[in-house]
C-alpha positions in Angstrom: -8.0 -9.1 -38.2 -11.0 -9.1 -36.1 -13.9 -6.7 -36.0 -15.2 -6.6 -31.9 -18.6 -5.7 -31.6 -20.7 -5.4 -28.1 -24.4 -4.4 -27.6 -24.5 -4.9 -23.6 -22.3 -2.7 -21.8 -21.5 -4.0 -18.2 -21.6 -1.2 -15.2 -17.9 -1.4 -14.7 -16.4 -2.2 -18.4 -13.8 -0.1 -18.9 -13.9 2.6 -21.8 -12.5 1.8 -25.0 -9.1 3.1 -25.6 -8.3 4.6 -29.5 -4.5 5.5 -29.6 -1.6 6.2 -31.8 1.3 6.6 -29.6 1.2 10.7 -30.2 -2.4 11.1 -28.7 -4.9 9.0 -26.3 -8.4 9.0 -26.2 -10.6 7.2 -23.3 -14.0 6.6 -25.5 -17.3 5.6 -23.4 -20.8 4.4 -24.0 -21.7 7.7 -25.5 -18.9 8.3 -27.7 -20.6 11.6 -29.0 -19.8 13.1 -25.4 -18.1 10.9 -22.7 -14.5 11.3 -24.1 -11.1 12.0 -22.8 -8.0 12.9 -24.6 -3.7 13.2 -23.3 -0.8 14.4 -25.3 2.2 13.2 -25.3 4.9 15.6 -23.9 1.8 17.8 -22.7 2.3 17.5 -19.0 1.4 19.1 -15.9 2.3 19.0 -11.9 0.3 16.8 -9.8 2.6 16.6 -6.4 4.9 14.8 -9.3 5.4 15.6 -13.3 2.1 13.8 -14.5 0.0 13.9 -18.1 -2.4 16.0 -18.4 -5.6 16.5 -20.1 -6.2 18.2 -23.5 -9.7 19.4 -24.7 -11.4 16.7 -27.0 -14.4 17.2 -29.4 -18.0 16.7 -27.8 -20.8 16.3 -30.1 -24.7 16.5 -29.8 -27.7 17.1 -32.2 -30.5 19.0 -32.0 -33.6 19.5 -34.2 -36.1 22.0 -34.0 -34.1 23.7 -31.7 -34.6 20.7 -29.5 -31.8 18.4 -28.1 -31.7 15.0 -29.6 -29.8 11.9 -26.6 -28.6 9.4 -29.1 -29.8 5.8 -28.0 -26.6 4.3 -28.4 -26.9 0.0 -30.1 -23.5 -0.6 -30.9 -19.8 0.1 -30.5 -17.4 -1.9 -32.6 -13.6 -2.0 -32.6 -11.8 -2.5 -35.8 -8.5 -4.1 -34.9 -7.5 -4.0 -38.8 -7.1 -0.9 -38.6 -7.8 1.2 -35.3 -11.0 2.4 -36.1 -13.7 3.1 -33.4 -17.5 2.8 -34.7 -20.3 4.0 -32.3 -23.7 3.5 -33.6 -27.1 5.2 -32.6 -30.5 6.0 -33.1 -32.4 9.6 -32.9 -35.5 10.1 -32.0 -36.3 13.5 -34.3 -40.2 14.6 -33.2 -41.2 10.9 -34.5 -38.7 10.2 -37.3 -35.8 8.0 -36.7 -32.2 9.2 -37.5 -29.6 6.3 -37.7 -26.6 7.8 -36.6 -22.8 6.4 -36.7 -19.4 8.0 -35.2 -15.7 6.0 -36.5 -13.1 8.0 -35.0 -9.4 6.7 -35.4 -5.8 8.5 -34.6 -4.0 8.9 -37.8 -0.6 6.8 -37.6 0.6 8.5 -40.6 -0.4 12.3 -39.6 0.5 11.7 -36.2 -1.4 15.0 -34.5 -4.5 14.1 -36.1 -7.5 12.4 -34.2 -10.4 11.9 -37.0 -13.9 11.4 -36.4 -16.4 10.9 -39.3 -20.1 10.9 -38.5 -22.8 9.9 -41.1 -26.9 10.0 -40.5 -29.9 8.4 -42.3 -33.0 9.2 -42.6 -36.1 10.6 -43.8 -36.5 14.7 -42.2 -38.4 17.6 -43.2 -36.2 19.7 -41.4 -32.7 20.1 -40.8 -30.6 18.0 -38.2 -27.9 20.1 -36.7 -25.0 19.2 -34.8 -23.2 21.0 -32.3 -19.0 20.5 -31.8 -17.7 21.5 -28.3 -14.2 21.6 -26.9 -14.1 22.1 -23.2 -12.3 25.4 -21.9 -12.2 25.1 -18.3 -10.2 22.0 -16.4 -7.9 22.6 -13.1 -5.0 21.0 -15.4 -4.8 23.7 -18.0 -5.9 27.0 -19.1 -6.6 28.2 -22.2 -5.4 31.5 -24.5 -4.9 32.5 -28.1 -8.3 31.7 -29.0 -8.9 32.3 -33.0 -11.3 32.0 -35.4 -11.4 32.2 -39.5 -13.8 33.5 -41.6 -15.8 29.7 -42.7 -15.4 28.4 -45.7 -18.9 27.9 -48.0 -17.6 24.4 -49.8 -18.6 21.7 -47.7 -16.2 19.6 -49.1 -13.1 21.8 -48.8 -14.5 22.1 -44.6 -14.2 25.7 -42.8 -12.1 26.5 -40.2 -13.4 26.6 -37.1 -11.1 27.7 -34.5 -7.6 27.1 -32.8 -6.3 27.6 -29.1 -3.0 27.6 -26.8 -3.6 25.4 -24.3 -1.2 25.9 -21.2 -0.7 23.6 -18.7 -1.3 24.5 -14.8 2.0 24.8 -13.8 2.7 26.6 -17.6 5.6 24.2 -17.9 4.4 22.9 -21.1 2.0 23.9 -23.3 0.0 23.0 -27.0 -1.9 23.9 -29.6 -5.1 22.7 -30.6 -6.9 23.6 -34.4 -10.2 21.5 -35.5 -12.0 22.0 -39.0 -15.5 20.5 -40.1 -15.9 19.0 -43.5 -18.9 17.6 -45.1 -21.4 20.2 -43.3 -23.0 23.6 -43.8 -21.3 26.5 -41.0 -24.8 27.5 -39.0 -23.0 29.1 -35.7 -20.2 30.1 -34.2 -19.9 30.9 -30.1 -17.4 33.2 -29.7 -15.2 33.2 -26.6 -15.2 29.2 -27.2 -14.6 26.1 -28.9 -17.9 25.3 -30.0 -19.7 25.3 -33.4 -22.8 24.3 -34.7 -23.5 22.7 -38.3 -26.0 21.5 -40.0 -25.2 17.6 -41.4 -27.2 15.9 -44.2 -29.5 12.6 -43.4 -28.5 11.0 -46.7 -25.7 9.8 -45.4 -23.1 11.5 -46.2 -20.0 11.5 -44.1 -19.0 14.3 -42.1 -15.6 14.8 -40.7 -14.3 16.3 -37.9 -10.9 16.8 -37.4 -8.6 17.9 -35.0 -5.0 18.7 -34.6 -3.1 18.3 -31.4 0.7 19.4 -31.2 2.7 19.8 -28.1 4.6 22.9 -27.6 7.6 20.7 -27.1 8.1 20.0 -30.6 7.1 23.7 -31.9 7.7 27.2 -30.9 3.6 28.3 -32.2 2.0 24.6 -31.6 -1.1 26.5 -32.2 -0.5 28.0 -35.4 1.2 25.0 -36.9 -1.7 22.5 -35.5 -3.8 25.2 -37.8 -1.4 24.4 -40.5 -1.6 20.9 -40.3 -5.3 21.0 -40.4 -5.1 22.9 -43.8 -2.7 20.2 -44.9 -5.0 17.8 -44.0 -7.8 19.5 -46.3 -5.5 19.1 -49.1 -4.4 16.0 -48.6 -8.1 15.1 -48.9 -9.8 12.9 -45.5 -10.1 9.9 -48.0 -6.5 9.4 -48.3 -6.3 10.3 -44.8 -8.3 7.1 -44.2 -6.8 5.0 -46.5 -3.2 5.8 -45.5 -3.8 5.2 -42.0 -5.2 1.6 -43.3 -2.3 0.7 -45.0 0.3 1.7 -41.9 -2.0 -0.7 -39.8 -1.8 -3.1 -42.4 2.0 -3.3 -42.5 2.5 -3.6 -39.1 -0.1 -6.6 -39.1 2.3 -8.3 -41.5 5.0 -8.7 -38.2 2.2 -9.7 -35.6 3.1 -13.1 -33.5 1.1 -16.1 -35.0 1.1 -19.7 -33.0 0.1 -22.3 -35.5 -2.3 -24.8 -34.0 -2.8 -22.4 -31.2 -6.5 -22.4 -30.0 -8.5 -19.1 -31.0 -8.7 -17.6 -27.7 -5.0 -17.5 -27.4 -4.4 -16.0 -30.7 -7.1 -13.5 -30.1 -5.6 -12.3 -26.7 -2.0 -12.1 -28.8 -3.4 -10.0 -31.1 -5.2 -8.1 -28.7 -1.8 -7.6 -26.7 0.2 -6.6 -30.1 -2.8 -4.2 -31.4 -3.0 -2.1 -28.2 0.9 -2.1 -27.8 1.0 -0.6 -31.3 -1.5 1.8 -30.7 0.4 2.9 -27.4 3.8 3.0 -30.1 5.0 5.7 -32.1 8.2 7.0 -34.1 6.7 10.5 -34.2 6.5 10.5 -30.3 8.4 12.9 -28.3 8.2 10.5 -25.4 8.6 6.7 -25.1 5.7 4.1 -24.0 4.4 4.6 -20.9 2.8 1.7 -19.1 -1.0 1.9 -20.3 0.1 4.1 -23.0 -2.2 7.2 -23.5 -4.9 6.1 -21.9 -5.1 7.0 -18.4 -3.2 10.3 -16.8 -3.3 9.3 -13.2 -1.9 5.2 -13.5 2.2 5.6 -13.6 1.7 9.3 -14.9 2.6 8.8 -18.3 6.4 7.6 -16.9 9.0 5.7 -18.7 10.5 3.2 -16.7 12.7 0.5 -16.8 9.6 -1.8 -18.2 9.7 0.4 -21.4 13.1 -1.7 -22.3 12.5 -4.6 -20.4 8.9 -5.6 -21.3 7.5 -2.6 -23.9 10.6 -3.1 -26.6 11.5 -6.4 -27.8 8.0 -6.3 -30.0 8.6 -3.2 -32.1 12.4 -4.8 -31.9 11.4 -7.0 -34.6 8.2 -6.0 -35.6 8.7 -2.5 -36.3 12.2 -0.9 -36.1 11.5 2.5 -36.5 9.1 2.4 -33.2 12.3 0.5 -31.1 14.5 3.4 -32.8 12.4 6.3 -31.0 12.0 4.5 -27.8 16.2 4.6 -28.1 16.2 8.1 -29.0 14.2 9.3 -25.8 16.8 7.9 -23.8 19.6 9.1 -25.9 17.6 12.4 -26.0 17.6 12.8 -22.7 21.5 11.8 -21.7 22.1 15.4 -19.8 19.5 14.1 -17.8 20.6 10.6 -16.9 24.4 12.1 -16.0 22.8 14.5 -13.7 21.0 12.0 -11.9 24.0 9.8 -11.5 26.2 12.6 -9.9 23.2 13.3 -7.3 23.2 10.0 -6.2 27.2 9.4 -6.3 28.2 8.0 -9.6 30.0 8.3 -12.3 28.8 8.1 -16.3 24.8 8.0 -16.5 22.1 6.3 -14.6 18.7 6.5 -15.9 15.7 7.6 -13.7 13.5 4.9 -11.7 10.5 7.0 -13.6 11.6 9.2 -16.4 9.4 12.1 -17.7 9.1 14.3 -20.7 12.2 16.2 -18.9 14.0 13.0 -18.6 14.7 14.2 -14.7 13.5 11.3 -12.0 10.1 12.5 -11.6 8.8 10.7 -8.5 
């Protein structure tokens, strides 16, 4: 599979969109800070029963106490295997910090969204860089803020902090927990999401990672999205990577080839079947909405009739177990579908013109 790199950004290209069915992410220019993130089954009201936001991680650097901008070169799309590379330069008082940021969604530990940051160069004093999660939106608020004691062991990560997020409406809710590994703790802002490390500039990778599960698949989404962030420390971020490698790589074994089909067309196949895929999970609580995860406000994150007519016939036959969890939202939802038949007069089930987390029409 093809690695897409750009260097020019047009004023109105769109922002790259890094998915795994479970979470969204809308990634721009300056992947260190213009980012975006929805949760599926995290929804709120908006006149009608729409997506909404979740905090996502914000980074910036400073040295001598002074804010570094990155001066962003690259950004590269790895359709092998999801991954996301933004690459930069720092300007640090005269010395020159390369900087790059991969971030992927794990297909294999669905609630994780993974971010690894490396930086090279030659400082005589320390680089630190600052983690934020943003606490205040009109589509949620937040509670059940927490923080652990941070770990020393750089490799083992410390804790940083977990939250409730509830949505505007408190209809739905989630829990949020993130962990840096890789880095040195330096300080903690209480009453937020926010912490500030310092990072080597040999280098070395640091990780950031962050848990997201909705409160419709866990009583204390909070505590077990901490949970799954210690898991993920003991799984070891490695084998995090490489796992989520190897689920691309099997699903790349199913993908559409047309022999003696111009380039251009089988790029724009592949493009088709790699975002599809990314908008596709068997973990989801919900089904595939048209654009997927990537926008809140284009079809609300709805299921309609195009989820079966248009969305399922490629994980049909390319992968099962993704057609078998776009079968079990419906089935899921049955109650649902009965209900709206007998308000409109019918007998047996009818299905909602727009279906939501609920399964209720929703518009």
């Amino acid at each position: 599979m093809k690695k897409h790199t750009i260097t020019h950004w047009s004023k109105n290209a769109p922002k790259a969109y890094v998915s795994n069915g479970f979470t969204g992410f809308r990634i721009g220019k300056n992947a260190f800070d213009d980012i975006s993130g929805l949760l599926a089954g995290f929804t709120t009201f908006r006149n009608v029963e729409a997506l909404a936001v979740v905090p996502a991680p914000h980074l910036s650097f400073s040295y001598k106490r002074e804010t570094i901008l990155p001066e962003i070169k690259s950004q590269s799309y790895d359709f092998s295997n999801g991954e996301f590379t933004t690459e930069a330069v720092l300007d640090c008082d005269g010395h020159s910090v390369a900087l790059a940021y991969t971030v992927f969604c794990s297909r294999t530990s669905p609630t994780l969204f993974i971010g690894t940051v490396t930086a090279k160069g030659d400082l005589p004093d320390l680089l630190k860089m600052t983690v934020r999660f943003e606490m205040q939106s009109h589509q949620f608020t937040v509670s059940e803020l927490h923080y652990a004691e941070p770990y020393t062991d750089p490799v083992q990560g410390f804790y940083d902090g977990r939250c409730h997020v509830i949505a505007a409406d408190r209809t739905t809710d989630a829990g949020i927990a993130y962990r840096l590994f890789g880095s040195f703790y330096d300080k903690q802002y209480k009453g937020e999401m926010t912490n500030t490390a310092v990072i080597a500039v040999d280098g070395s990778p640091v990780h950031i990672v962050t848990s997201y599960v909705p409160g419709v698949m866990h009583t204390e989404p909070f505590n077990q999205a901490q949970r799954l962030i210690t898991l993920a420390g003991w799984t070891g971020i490695d084998a995090l990577i490489a796992k989520n490698r190897r689920a691309w790589a099997t699903l790349w074994e199913s993908r559409i080839v047309i022999d003696g089909a111009e380039e251009k067309w089988q790029d724009a196949i592949d493009a088709s079947y790699f975002y599809l895929m990314s908008s596709a999970s068997e973990f989801s609580p919900i089904s595939i909405p048209p654009f997927g995860l990537s926008d809140p406000d284009e079809y609300e994150g709805h299921s309609f009739w195009d989820t079966e007519s248009f969305m399922f016939m490629m994980p049909l036959f390319c992968a099962p177990e993704i057609a078998n969890s776009m079968l079990k939202y419906r089935i899921r939802r049955i109650d649902a579908a009965e209900n709206n038949a007998r308000l409109n007069g019918y007998r047996g089930i009818q299905f909602p013109w727009q279906s939501g987390a609920s399964g209720c029409e929703v518009t």
